[in-house]
ROMARKE-719994 format. One line per field, with one value per residue: residue number from 0; x, y, z of N, C-alpha, C in turn. Coordinates in Angstrom, 2 decimals. Atoms other than C-alpha are relative to their C-alpha. Layout:
N
num = (NUM:...)
n.u = (X:...)
n.v = (Y:...)
n.w = (Z:...)
ca.u = (X:...)
ca.v = (Y:...)
ca.w = (Z:...)
c.u = (X:...)
c.v = (Y:...)
c.w = (Z:...)
//
This chain:
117
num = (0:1:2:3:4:5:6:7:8:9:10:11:12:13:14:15:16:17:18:19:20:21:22:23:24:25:26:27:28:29:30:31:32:33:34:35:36:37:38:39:40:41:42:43:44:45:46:47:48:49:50:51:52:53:54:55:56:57:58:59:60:61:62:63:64:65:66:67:68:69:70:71:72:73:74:75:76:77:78:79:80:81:82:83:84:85:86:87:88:89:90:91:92:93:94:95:96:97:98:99:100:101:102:103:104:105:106:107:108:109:110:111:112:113:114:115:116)
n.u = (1.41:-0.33:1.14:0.81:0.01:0.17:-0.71:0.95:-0.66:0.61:-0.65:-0.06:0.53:-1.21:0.45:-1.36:0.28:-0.66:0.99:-0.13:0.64:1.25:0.04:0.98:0.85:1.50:1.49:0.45:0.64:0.36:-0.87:-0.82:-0.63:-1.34:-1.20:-1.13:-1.07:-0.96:-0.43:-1.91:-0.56:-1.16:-0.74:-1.31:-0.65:-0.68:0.47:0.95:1.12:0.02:0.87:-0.02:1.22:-0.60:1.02:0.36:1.82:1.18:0.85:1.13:0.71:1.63:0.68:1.32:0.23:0.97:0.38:0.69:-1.32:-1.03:-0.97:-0.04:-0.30:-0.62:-0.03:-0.35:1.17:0.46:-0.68:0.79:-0.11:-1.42:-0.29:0.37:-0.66:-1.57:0.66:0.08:-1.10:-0.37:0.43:0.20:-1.31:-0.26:0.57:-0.75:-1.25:-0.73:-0.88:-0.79:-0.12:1.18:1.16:-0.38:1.23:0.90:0.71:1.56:0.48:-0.53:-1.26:-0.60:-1.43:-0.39:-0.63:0.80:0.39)
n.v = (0.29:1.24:0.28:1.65:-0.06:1.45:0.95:1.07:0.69:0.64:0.82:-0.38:0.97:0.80:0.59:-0.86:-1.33:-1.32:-0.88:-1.70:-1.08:-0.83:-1.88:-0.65:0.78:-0.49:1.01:-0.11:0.53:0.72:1.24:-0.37:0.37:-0.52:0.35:0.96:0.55:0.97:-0.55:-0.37:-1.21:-0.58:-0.80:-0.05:-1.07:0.54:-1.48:0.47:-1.42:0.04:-0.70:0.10:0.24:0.90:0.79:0.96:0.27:-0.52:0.81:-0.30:1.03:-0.57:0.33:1.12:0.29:1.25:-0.36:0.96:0.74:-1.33:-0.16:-1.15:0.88:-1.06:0.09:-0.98:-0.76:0.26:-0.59:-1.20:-1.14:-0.23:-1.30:-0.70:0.29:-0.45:-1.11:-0.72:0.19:-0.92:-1.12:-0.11:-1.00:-1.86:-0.92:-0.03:-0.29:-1.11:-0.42:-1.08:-0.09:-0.96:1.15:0.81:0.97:-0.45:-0.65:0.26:-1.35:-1.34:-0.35:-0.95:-0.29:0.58:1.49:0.96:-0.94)
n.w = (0.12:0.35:0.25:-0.11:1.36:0.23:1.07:-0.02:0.52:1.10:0.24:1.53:0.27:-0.21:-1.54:-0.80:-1.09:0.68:-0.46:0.65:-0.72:0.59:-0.06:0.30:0.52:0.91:0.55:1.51:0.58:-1.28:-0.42:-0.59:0.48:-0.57:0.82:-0.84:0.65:-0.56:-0.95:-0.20:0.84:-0.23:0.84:-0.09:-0.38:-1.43:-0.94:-0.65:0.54:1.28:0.49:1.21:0.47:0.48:0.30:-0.78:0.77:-1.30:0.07:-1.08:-0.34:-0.61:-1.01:-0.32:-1.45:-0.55:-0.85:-0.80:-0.64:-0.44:0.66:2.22:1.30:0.97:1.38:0.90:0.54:1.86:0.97:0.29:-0.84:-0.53:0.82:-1.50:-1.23:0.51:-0.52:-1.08:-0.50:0.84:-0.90:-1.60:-0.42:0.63:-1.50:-0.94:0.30:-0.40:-0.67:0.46:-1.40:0.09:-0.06:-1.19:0.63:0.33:1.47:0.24:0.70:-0.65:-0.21:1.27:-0.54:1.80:0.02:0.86:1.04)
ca.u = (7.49:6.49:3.43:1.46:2.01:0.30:1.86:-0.02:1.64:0.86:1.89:2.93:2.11:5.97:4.18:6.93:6.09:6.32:5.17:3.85:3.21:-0.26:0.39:-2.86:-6.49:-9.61:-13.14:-14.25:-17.26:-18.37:-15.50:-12.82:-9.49:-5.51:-2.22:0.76:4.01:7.02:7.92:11.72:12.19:15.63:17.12:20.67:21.74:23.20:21.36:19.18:17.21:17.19:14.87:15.73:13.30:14.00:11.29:9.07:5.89:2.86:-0.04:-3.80:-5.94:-9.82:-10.89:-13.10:-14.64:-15.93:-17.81:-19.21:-15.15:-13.89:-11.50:-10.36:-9.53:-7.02:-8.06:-7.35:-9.74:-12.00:-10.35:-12.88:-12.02:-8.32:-7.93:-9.78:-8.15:-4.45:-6.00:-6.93:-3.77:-1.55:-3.47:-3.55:0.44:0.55:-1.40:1.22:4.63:4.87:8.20:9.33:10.24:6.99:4.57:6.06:3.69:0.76:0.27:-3.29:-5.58:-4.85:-1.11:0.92:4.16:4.15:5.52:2.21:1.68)
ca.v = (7.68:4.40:2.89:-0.20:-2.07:-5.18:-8.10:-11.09:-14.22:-16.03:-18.94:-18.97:-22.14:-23.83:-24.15:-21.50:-18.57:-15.03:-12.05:-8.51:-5.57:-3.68:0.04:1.01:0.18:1.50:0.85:0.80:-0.14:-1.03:-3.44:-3.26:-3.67:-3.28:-2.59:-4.77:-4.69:-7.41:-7.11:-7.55:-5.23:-4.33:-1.82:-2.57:0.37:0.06:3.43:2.37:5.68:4.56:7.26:5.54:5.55:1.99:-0.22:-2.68:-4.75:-3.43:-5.47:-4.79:-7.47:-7.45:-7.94:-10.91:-10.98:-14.27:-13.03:-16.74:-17.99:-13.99:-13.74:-11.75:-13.28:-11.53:-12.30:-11.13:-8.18:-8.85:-8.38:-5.80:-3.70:-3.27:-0.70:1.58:0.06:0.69:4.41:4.90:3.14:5.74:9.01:7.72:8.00:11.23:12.40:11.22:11.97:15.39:16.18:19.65:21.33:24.41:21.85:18.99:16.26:18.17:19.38:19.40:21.79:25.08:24.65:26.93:25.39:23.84:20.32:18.87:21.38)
ca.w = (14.68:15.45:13.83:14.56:10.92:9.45:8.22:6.37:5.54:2.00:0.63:-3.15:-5.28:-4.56:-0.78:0.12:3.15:1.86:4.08:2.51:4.55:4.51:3.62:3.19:3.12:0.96:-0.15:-3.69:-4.88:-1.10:-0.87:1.14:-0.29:0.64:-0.53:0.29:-0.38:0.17:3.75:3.26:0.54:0.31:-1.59:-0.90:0.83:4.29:6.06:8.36:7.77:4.10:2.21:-1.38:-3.98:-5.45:-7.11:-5.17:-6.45:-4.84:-4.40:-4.11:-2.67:-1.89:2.03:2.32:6.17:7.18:9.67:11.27:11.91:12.45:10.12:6.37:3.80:1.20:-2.60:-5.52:-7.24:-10.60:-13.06:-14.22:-11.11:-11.40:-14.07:-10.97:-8.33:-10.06:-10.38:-7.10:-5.44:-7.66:-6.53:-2.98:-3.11:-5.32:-1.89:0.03:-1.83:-0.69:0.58:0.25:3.25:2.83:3.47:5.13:4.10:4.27:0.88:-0.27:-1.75:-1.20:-0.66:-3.39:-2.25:-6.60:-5.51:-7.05:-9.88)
c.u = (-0.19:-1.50:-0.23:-0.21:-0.74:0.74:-1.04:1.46:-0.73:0.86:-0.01:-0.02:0.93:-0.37:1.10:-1.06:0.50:-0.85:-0.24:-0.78:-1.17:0.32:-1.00:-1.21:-0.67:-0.47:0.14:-1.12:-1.14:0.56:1.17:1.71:1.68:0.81:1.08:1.39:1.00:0.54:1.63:1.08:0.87:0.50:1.49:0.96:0.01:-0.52:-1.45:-1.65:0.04:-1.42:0.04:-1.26:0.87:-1.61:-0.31:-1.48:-1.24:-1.08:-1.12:-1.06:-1.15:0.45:-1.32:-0.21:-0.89:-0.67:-0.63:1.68:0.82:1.17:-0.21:0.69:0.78:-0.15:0.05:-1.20:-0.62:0.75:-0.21:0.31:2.01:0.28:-0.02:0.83:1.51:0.16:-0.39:1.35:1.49:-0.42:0.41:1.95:0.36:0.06:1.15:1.51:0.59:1.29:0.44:-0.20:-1.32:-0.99:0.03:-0.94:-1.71:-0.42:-0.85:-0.48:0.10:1.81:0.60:1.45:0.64:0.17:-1.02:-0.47:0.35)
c.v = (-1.52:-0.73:-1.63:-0.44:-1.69:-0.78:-1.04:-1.00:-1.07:-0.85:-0.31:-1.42:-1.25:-0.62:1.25:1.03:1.22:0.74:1.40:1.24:0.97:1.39:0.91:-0.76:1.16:-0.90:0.51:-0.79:-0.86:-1.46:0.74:-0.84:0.89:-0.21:-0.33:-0.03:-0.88:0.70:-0.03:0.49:0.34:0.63:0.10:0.84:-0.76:1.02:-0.51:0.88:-0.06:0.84:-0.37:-0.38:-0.98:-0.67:-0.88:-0.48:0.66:-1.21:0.04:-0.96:0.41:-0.63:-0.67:-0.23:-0.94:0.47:-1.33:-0.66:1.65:-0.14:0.61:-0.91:0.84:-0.67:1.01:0.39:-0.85:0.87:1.48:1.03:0.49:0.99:1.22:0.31:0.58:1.78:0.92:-0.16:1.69:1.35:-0.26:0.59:0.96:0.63:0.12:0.45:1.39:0.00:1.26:0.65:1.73:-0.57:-1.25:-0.97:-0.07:0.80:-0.39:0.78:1.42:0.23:0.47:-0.38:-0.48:-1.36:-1.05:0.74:-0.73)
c.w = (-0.05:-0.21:-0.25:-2.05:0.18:-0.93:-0.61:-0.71:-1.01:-0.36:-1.43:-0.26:-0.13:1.60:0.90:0.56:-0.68:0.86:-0.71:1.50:-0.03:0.37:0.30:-0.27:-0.55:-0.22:-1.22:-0.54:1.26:0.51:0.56:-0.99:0.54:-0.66:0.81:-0.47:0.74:1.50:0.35:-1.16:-0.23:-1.30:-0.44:0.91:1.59:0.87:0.67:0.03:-1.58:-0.33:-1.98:-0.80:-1.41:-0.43:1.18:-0.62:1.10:-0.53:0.39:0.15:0.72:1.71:0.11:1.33:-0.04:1.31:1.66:0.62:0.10:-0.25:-1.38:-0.58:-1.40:-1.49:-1.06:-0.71:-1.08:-0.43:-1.04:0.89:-0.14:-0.61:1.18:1.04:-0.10:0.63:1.28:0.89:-0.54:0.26:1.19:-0.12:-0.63:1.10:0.95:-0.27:0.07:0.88:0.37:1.52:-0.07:0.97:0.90:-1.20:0.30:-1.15:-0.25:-0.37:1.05:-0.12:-1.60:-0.20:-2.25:0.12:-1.08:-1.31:-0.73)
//
């Protein structure tokens, strides 16, 4: 499967290049906002089909569209919204962490297969 992915590149406050990968977007609140994680991630393992479930920071940043120079702008939420934002990030991959071979990674309401019980 081969899916068109975004990268953004940010620059941390040493002046150093770091890129994160956008997993996912959502709205909230009629804002647009995405999650990112480090795009060279490594787990250690040597399997090119690596399926390990290893830590990684995630990162969710608002979508600011300048609309007069056509471009986004990735900042960070209020601080008031993140509790939410955490919240919804967290469900979204509940949604997605189905594995079990019943279901596939369509589990969703209705399915009985238990994985999310």
């Amino acid at each position: 499967m081969n899916e068109e992915r975004d990268f953004v590149t940010f620059t941390d406050d040493d002046g150093n290049d770091f890129e994160l990968d956008v997993i996912d977007y959502f709205d909230y609140n009629g804002k647009e906002y995405a999650v990112l994680i480090d795009a060279n991630a490594d787990c250690g393992c040597d399997d090119e089909d690596c399926d390990c479930e290893h830590e990684t920071d995630v990162y969710i940043m608002q979508i600011v569209v300048n609309e007069a120079e056509d471009t986004e702008e990735f900042v960070s939420p209020a601080d008031e919204d993140m509790d939410a934002l955490i919240e919804i990030v967290q469900a979204r991959f509940e949604e997605e962490d189905c594995d079990c071979e019943e279901c596939g990674d369509e589990c969703g309401e209705g399915c009985d297969c238990g994985c999310k019980n």
